[in-house]
C-alpha positions as CSV (number, residue, x, y, z in Angstrom):
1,X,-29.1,17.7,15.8
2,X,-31.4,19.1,13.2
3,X,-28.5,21.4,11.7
4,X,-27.1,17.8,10.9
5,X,-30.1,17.1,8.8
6,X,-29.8,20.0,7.0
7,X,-26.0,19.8,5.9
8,X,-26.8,16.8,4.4
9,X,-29.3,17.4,2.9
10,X,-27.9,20.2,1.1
11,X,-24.9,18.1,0.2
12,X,-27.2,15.8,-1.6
13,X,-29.2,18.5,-3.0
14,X,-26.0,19.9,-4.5
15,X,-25.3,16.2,-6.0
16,X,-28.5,16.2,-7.9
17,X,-27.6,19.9,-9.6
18,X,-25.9,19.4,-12.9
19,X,-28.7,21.0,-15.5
20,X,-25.5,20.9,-18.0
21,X,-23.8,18.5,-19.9
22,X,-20.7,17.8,-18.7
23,X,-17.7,19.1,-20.6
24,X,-14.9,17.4,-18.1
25,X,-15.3,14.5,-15.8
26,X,-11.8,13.8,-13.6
27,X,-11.1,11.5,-11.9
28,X,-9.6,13.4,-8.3
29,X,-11.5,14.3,-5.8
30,X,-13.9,17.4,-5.8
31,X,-15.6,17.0,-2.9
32,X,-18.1,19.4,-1.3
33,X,-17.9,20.3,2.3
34,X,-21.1,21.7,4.3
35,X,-19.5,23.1,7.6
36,X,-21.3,24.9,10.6
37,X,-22.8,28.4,10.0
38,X,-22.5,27.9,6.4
39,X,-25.4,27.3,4.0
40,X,-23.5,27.0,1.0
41,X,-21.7,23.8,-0.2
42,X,-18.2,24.7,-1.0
43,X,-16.4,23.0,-4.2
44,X,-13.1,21.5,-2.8
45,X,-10.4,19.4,-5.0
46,X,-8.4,17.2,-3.3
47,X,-5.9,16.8,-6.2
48,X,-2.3,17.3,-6.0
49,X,-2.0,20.6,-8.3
50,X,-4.6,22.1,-6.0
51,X,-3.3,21.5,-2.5
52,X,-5.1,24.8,-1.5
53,X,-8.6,23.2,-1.5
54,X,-8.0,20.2,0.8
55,X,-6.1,23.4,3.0
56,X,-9.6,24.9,3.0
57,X,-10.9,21.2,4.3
58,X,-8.5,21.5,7.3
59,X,-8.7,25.1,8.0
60,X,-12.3,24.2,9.0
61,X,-12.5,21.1,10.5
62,X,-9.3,21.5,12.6
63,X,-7.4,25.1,12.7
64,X,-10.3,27.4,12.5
65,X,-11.2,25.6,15.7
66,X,-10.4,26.9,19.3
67,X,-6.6,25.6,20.4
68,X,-7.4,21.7,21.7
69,X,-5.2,19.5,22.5
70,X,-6.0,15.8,21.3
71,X,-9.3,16.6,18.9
72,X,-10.2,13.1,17.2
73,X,-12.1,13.2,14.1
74,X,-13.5,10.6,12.4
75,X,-13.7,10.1,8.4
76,X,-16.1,7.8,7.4
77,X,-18.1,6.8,4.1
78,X,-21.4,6.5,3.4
79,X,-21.1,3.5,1.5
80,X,-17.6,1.4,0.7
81,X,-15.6,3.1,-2.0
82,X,-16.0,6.8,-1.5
83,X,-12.9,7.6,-1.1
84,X,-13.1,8.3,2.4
85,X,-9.1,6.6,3.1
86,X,-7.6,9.1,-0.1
87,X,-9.5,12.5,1.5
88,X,-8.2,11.4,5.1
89,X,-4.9,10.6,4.0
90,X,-5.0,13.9,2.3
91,X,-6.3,15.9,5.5
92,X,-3.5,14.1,7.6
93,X,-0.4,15.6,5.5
94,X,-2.4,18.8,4.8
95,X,-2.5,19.4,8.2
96,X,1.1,18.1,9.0
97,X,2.1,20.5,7.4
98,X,0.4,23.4,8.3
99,X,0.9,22.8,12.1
100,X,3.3,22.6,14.1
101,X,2.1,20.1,16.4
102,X,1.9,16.2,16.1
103,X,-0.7,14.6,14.0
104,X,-1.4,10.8,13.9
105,X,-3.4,9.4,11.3
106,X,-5.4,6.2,12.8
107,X,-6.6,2.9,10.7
108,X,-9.7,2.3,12.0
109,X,-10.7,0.2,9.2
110,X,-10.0,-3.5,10.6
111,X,-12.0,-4.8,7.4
112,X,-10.0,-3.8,4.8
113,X,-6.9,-1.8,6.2
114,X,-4.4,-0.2,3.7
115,X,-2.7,2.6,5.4
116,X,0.4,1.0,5.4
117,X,1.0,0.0,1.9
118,X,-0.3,3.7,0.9
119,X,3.0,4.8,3.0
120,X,5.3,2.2,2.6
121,X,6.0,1.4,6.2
122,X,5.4,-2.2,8.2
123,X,2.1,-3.3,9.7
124,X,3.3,-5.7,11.9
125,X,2.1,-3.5,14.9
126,X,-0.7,-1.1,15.0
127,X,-4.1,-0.8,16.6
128,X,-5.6,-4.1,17.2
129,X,-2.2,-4.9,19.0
130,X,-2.3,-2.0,21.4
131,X,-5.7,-3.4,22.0
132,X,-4.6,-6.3,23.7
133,X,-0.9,-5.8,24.8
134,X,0.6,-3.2,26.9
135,X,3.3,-0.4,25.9
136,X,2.6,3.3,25.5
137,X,0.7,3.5,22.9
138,X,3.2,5.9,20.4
139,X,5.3,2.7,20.5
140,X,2.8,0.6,18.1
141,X,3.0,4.1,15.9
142,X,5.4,4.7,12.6
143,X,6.7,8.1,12.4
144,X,6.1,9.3,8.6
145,X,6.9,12.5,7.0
146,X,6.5,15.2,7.8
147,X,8.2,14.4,10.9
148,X,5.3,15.5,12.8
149,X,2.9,12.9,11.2
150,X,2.5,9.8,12.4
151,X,-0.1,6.4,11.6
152,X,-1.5,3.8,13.8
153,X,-2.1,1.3,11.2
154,X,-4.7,-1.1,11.6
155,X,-2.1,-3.6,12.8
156,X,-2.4,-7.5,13.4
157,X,-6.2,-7.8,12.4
158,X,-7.9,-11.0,13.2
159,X,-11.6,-11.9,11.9
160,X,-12.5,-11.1,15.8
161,X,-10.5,-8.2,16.2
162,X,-13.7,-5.5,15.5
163,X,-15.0,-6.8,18.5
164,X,-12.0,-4.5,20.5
165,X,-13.4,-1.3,19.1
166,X,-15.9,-2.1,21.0
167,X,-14.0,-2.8,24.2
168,X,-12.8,-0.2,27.1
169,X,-9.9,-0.8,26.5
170,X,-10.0,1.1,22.8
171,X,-11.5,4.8,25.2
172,X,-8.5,4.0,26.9
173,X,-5.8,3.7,24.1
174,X,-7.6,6.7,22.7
175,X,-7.2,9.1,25.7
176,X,-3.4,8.4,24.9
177,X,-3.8,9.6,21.9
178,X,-5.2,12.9,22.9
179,X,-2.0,13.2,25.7
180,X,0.3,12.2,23.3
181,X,-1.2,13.9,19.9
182,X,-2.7,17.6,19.1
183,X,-4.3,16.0,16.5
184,X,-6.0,12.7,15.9
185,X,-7.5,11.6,12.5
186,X,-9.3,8.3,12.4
187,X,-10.1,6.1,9.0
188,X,-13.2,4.0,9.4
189,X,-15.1,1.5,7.5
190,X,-18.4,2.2,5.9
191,X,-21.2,3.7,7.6
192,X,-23.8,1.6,6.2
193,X,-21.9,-1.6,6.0
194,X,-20.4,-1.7,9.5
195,X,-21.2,-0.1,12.8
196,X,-17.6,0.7,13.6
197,X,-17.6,4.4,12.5
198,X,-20.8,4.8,15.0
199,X,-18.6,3.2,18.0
200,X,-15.5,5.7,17.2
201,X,-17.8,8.4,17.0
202,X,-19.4,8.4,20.2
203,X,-15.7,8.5,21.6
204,X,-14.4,11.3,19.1
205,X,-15.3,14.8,18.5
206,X,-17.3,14.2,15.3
207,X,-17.1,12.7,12.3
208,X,-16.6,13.6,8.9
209,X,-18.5,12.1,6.0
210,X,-17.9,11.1,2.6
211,X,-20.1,10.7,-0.3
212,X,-19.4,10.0,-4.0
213,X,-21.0,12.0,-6.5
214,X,-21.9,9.8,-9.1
215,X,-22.7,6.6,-6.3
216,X,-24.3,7.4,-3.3
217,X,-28.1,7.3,-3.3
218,X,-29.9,10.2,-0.9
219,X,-31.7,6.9,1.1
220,X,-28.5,5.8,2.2
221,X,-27.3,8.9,3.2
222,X,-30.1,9.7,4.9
223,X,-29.7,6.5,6.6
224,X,-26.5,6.9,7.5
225,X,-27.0,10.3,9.3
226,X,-29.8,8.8,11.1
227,X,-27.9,6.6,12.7
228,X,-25.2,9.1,13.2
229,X,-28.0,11.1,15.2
230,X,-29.3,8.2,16.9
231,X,-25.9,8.0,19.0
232,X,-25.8,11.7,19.4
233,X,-22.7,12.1,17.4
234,X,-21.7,15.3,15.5
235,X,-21.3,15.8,11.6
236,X,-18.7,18.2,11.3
237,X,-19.4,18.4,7.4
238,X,-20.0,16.6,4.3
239,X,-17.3,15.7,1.2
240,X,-18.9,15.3,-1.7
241,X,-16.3,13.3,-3.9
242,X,-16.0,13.3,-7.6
243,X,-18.1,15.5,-8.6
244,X,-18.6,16.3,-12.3
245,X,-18.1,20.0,-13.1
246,X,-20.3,21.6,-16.0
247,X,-17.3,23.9,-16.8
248,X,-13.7,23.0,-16.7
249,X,-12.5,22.9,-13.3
250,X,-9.9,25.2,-13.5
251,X,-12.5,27.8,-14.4
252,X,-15.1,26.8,-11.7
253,X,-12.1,27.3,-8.8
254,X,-11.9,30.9,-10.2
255,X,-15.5,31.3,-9.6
């Protein structure tokens, strides 16, 4: 798990370098993505005229990987308002529409859900009612577009209902996901605010993190990881998310 340790901590090494003034400061998401087997922390944007960075995002994390049916990854902040929801929204289409297969995006979040207002559809179903009802599970699903991209919003939330991530009943729900999805794509709460990302991630295939350039503090990232470690659960890499570029951005993706 050491490799974990020092993905981070090249992320936040590359948060600290800015021996500039900045010229532009948007808004979107440049996030920087440590992946393993590669020492350098890739620049990504996750705005709209440059869907080709968030394609580099999902080339690593999902397609460069071996052919597996039913891979869940989890996206998780450091600390609340990262981001983390708009950069796994983001990976969802990007990969819907790169692949052929079915993705399904999955509200984790019961503290603050907003999937379904983001796309428009009802939450009168979801999650936390699969949790406790029976019914295959793509039934509590909304079929989005692309056709191939589906969410399992958070659902009927309850002040109790984060005690059923908890349950064995949510490892069972999620080994129908991986039957009935190639890919699985989970948005969770805080890392450092809530222990929910830690319970998904001991039941996924790693988790990606989140971190906001001009917010989170190395101690709480650092503290995050630990605990990340502490349940033996894999970083697949690091977004660093709105970064400040010294140059103008369009020059620095030329670079």
């Amino acid at each position: 798990m050491s490799k974990n340790l020092e993905r981070m901590q090249e992320t936040l090494r590359e948060m600290e370098r800015d021996p500039f003034p900045a010229e532009e400061s948007n808004d979107t998401l440049f996030p920087a993505l440590q992946v393993e087997g590669n020492s350098q922390v890739d620049s990504l944007e996750f705005d709209p005229v440059a869907p080709e960075e968030c394609l580099r995002l999902v080339q690593r994390i999902f397609l460069a990987q071996p052919a597996n049916s039913g891979r869940v990854i989890v996206f998780a902040g450091i600390d609340p308002r990262t981001g983390c929801t708009r950069v796994c929204v983001d990976a969802a289409r990007t990969l819907a529409a790169n692949h052929s297969g079915s993705i399904c995006l999955v509200e984790a979040n019961f503290r603050t859900p907003s999937l379904p207002h983001t796309f428009g559809v009802p939450n009168h179903r979801g999650l936390a009612d699969s949790l406790t009802r029976e019914g295959k599970i793509r039934m509590y699903a909304n079929q989005l577009q692309p056709p191939n991209l589906w969410l399992l919003s958070a659902g009927a939330v309850t002040p109790a209902s984060s005690a059923l991530l908890n349950s064995e009943r949510l490892k069972v729900r999620l080994h129908e996901l991986r039957k009935e999805f190639h890919y699985i794509l989970v948005d969770a709460p805080a890392l450092n605010l809530y222990p929910d990302a830690v319970t998904m991630g001991r039941i996924a295939d790693g988790v990606v993190v989140v971190l906001q350039a001009d917010s989170t503090r190395r101690e709480s990232a650092l503290k995050a990881l630990e605990s990340l470690r502490a349940a033996n659960i894999e970083v697949l890499g690091a977004v660093l998310n709105r970064r400040t570029f010294p140059i103008p951005s369009f020059l620095y993706r030329r670079l």
